[in-house]
N, C-alpha and C positions, 0 to 999 in steps of 0.2 A: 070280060075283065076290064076295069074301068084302070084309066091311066089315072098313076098318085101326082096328087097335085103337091110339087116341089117350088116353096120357096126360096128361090136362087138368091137371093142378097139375106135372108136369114141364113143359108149353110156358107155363105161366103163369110160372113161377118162374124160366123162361129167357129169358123177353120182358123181366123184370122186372131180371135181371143184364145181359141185353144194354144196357137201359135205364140203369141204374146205371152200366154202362163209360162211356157216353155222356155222363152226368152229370161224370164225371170226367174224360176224355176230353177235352174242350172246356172244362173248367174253367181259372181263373188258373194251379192245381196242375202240368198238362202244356200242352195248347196253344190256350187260348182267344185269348192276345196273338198270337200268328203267324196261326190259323184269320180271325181278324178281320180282319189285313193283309189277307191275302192277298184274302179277301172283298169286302173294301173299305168295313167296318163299323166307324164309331166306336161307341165307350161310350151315347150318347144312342141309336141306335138299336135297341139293344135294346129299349130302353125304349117304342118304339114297335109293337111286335109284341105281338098278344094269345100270351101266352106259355103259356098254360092250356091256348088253342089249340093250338099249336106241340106242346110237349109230350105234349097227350092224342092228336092224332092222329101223331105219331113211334112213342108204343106201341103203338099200336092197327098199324100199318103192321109194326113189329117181332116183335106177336105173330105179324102175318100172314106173316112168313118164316119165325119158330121152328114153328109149326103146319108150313108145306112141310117144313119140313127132318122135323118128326116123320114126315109124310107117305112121305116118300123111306126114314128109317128102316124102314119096314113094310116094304119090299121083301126086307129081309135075315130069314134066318131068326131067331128070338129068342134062338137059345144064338148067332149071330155078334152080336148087338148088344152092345158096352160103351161105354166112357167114351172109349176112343180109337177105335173105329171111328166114334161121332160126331164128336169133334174133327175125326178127317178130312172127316168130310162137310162139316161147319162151312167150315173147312181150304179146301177143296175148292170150294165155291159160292160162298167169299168172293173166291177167288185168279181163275179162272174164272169164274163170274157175274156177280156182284156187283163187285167193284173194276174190272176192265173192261168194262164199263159207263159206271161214274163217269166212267174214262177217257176214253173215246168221246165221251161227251157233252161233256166239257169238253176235248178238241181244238177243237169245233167252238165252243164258249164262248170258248175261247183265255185258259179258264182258266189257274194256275201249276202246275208238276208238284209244286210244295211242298203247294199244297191238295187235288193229287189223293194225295198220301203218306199225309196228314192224315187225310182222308177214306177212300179204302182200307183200308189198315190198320187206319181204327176198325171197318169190317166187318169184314171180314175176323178181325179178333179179335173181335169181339162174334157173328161165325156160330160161330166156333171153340168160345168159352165156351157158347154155347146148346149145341153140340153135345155139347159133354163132358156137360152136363144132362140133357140127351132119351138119351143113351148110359147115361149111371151109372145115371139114375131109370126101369130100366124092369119 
């Protein structure tokens, strides 16, 4: 078995955009007021979460899907790797994996389908954008 050749500053540099979607993502900007509805979070309870915390382990979590997804890239030969064969994979792990998932879980939370949209999607596009990364950057 041959060791996969891991681009370490392409899955860094896509932890780090996935991370940034998220920044924004859940900002005032698109949808931190509805994400909080729906949650059931006022304003003062942020304030109550070690947020460093939150934060540092979301990327460390994040890296750890971008790294799978590079993982999954090895499989293809290196002239099929680009920028849209990653999106799809991105595409692909977020639409099928990952967002249902979220789903699942929050049937049984009886969660809102507005916070699973919220949430899906932010995967889902944040696998997508890692994957255009680990595609372009190889």
């Amino acid at each position: 078995m041959t060791c996969p050749v891991i681009n370490w500053w392409a899955v860094i540099v896509a932890a780090i955009a996935f991370w940034g979607l998220g920044a924004l993502w859940y900002s005032p900007l698109l949808f931190s007021k509805r994400w909080q509805k729906e949650v059931g979070f006022k304003e003062e309870d942020a304030g109550k979460a070690n947020m460093a915390l939150v934060f540092g382990v979301s990327f460390i979590l994040m890296l750890i899907m971008v790294f799978g997804m590079s993982l999954m890239l090895n499989v293809h030969k290196p002239e099929d790797i680009c920028w849209l064969n990653g999106m799809y994979l991105g595409l692909f792990t977020g639409i099928f994996f990952a967002a249902t998932t979220i789903g699942i879980n929050y049937l049984y939370q009886r969660r809102s389908f507005i916070l699973w949209l919220i949430d899906g999607l932010y995967i889902i596009l944040g696998l997508a954008i890692a994957g255009i990364i680990l595609g372009a950057w190889r």
